[in-house]
C-alpha positions in Angstrom: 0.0 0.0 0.0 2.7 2.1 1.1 4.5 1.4 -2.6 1.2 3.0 -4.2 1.6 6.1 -2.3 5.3 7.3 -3.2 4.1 5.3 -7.1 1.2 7.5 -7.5 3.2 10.8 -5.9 5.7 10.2 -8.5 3.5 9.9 -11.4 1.5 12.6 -10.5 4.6 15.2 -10.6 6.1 13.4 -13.6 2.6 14.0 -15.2 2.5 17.7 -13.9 6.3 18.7 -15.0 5.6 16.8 -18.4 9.0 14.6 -17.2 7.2 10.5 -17.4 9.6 9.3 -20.0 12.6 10.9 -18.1 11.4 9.6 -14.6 10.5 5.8 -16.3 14.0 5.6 -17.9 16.1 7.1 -14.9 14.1 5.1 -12.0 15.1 1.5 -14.4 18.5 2.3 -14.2 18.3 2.9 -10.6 16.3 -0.2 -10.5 19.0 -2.3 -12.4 22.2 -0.7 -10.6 20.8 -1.4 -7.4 19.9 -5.1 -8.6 23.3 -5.6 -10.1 25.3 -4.0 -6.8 23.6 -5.3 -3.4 26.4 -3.3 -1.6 25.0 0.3 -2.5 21.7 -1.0 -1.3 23.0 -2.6 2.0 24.7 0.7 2.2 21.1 3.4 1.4 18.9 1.0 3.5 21.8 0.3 7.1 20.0 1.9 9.9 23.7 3.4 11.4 24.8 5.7 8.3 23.4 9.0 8.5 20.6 10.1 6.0 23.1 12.9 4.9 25.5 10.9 4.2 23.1 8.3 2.2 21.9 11.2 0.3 25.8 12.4 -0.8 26.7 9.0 -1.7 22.9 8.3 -4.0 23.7 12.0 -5.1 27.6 11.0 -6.3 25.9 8.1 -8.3 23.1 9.9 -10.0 24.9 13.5 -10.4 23.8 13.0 -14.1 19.9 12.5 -13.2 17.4 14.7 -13.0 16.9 16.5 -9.9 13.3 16.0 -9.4 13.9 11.9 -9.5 17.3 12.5 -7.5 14.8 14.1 -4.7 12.4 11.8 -4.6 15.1 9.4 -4.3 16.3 11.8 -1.2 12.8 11.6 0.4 12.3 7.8 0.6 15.9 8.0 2.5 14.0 10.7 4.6 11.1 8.6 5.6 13.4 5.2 5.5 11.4 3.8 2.5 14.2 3.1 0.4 14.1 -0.5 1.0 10.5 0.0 -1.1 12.2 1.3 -4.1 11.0 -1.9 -6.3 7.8 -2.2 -5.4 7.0 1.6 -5.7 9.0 1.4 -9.2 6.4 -1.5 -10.3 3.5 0.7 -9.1 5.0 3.5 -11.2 5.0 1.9 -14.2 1.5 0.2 -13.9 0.2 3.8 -13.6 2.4 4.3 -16.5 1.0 1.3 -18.4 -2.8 2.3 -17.3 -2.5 6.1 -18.3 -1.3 4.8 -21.9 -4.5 2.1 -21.7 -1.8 -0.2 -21.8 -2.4 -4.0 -20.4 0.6 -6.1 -19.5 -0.2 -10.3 -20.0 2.1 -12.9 -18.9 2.1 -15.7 -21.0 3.3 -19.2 -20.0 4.1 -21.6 -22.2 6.0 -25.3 -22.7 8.0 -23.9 -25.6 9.0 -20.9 -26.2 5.6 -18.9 -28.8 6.7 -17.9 -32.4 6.4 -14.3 -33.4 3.2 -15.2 -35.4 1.4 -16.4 -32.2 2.0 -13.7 -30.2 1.0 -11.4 -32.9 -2.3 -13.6 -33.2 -2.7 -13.1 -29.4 -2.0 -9.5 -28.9 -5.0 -9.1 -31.8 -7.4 -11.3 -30.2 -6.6 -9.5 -26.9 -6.5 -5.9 -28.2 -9.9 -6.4 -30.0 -11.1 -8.5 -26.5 -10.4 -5.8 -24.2 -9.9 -2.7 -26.3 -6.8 -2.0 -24.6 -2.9 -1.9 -26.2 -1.4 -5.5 -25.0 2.1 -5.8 -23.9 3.0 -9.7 -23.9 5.8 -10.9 -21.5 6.3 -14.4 -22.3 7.5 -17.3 -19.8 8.6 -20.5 -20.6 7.4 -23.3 -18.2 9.2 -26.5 -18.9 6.9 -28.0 -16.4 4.1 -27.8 -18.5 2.9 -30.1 -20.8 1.2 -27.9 -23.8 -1.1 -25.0 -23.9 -0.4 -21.3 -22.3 -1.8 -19.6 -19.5 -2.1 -15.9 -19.4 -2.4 -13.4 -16.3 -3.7 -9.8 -16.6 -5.1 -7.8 -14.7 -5.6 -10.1 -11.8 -7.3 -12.7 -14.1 -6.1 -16.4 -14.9 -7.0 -18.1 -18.1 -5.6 -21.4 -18.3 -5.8 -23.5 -21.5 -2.8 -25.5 -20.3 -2.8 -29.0 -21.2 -2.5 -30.2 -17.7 -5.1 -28.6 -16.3 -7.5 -29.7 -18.9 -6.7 -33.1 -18.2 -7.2 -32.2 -14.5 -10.7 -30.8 -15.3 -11.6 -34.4 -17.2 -10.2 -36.5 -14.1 -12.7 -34.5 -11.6 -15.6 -34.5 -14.0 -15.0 -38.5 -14.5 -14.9 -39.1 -11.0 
């Protein structure tokens, strides 16, 4: 819940200083440094450094960032949120996705799908759900055949092995 709050803050000034594609970019390359080096995390988030000496250190790192994303980055080390930093940068980007009508599926599949059949499904789903679709395919050795999207909180599953689960409880 908290993640919404600093999400939606964000996109709200990004919105009002016209700076969304700036903020997107900039917060996935925080995103990804912070993934690839644990130690500059360990370092933002440890309860004994100083919050002004977290906010020279973040500042030394993104000196080429805007300074709008560089202070909200200063404020979550204010309020000790930083340790929130993913999950408010996937709140970010759903409002990003949902203010461009823009719906993200994860597709699972036994193989990996050939650029026809995602074409074919992005289609059926666009003309479904009137929405743009984003696919983010999986593959799932584990499953026999078939895919399984997620979106938007919904499941459809047309995998093989659950239909062969539906036929074993509707034979017993």
């Amino acid at each position: 819940m908290l993640s919404k709050e600093y999400a939606l803050a964000l996109f709200q000034l990004a919105e009002d200083l016209n700076k969304t594609k700036i903020f997107e970019e900039q917060f996935k390359v925080i995103i990804e440094a912070f993934k690839n080096d644990e130690d500059i995390m360990t370092i933002i988030t440890h309860p004994k450094i100083l919050a002004s000496e977290k906010k020279e250190i973040l500042g030394n790192v993104l000196k080429s960032f805007d300074q709008d994303m560089l202070y909200f980055c200063y404020v979550l080390i204010d309020n000790g949120r930083f340790e929130a930093l993913l999950g408010i940068y996937d709140e970010f980007i759903s409002l990003i996705k949902k203010s461009q009508n823009t719906m993200v599926v994860n597709v699972f599949s036994a193989v990996p799908l050939s650029s026809d059949k995602v074409s074919e499904l992005i289609n059926i789903l666009e003309n479904k759900y009137n929405k743009n679709i984003e696919i983010v395919a999986y593959v799932n050795e584990k499953m026999l055949g078939g895919i399984r999207l997620e979106f938007d909180g919904l499941v459809l599953d047309d995998a093989l092995k659950t239909n062969l689960d539906d036929l074993k409880s509707n034979l017993m």
